[in-house]
N, C-alpha and C positions, 0 to 999 in steps of 0.2 A: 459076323465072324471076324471080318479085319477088325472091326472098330474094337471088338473084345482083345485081339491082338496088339491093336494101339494102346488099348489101356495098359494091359499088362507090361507091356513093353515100356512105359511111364511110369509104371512103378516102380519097375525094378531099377530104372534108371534113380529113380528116389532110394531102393535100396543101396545101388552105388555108393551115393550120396551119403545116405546115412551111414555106409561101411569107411567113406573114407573120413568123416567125423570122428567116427570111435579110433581110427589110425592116428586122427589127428592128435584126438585124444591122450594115446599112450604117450604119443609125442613129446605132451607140451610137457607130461608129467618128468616124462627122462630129462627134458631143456630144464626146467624149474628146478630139482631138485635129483641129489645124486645117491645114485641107488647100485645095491651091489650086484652081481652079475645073475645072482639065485631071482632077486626080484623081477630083475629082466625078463629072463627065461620065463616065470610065473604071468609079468606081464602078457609077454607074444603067448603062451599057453591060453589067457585069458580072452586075449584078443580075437584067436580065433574059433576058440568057444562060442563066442558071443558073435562072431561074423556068420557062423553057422548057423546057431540058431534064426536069428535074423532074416537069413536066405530060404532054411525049410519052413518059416513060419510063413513066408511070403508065398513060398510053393504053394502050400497047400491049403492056406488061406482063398488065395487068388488065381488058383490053375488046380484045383482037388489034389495036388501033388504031381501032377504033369510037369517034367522037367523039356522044358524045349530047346534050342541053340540059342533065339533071339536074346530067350531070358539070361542068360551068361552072360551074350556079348552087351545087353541093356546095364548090366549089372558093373562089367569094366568101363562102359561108357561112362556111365556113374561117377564112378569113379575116376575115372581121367579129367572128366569136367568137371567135379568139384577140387581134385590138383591143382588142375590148370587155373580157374577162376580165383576161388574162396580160400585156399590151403595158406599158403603164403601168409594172407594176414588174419585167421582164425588164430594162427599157430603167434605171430607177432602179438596180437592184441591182448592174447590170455597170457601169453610169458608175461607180459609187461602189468598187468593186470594182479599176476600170482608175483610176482616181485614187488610188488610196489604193498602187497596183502602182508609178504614175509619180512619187508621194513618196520611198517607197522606194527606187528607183532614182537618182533625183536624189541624195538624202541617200549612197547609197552610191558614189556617183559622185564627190559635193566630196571626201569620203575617200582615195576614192582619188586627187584630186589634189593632197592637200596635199602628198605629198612635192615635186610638180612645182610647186606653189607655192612653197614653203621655195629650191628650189632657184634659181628663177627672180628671187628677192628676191636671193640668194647672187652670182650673175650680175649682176643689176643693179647692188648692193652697190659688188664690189668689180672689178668689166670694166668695165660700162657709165658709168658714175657717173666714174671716171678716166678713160675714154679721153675723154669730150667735157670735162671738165675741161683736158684736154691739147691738145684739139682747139681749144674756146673759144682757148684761151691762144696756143696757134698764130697762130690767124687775126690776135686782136688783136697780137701783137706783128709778124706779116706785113704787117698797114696800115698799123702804126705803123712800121716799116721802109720800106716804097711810099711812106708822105705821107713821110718825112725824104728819102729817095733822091729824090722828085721836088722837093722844095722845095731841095736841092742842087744839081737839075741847072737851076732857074730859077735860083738865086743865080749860078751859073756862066755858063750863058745873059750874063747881066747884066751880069758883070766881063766878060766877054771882049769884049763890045759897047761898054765904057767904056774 
């Protein structure tokens, strides 16, 4: 009966353990990357979806679903030991790890758009750059046409009243 007791009491210590991983978890993802206040919320929603399950699966896996005290307090010991030890640099290693992934990724990213750079200068160059060239020139000789055709049809106005 104890020894079944020690066990269980071990594991849920592990459940800690593994609860405060998945914390860690949401952690690294908020440090890494920045997220709006909806995903958050969905986040901790998710979080302790998943710490629940987790704890009933443990229940009643390994105690038929007999909730006891020890197994609570094994479960914050857990967790407090894996803070105190491992958290710090789980949480360190993977930032540094997921920064170092999101370098990467950038850098092979501009690469890949230098062809659609080059091309989009090419476009501008020689499409864009002449049609408003063409377009300016338009307009201005279109008002400059408007102001002479209306300062003709005052002059006319004018003779025809004299």
């Amino acid at each position: 009966m104890i020894t079944n007791q020690a066990y269980l009491f071990f594991i849920f210590i592990i459940n800690g353990i593994i609860i405060g991983l998945l914390f860690d978890f949401f952690r690294i993802l908020r440090k890494s990357f920045k997220t709006p206040d909806i995903i958050t919320y969905i986040e901790d929603l998710l979080f302790w979806i998943l710490t629940g399950f987790i704890v009933l699966y443990s229940i009643f896996t390994f105690n038929n679903g007999e909730i006891r005290l020890y197994m609570i307090l094994a479960i914050i010991l857990g967790a407090i030991i894996y803070m105190l030890v491992a958290s710090r640099y789980i949480i360190k290693i993977n930032v540094t790890i997921i920064d170092f992934i999101k370098k990467i990724l950038k850098k092979i990213f501009n690469i890949i758009l230098i062809p659609f750079k080059f091309l989009h200068k090419l476009i501008k160059k020689f499409f864009i750059k002449p049609s408003m060239f063409i377009i300016i020139n338009i307009r201005k000789f279109s008002t400059k046409l408007f102001n002479n055709f209306h300062n003709n049809s005052k002059n006319l106005k004018k003779c025809s009243k004299s």
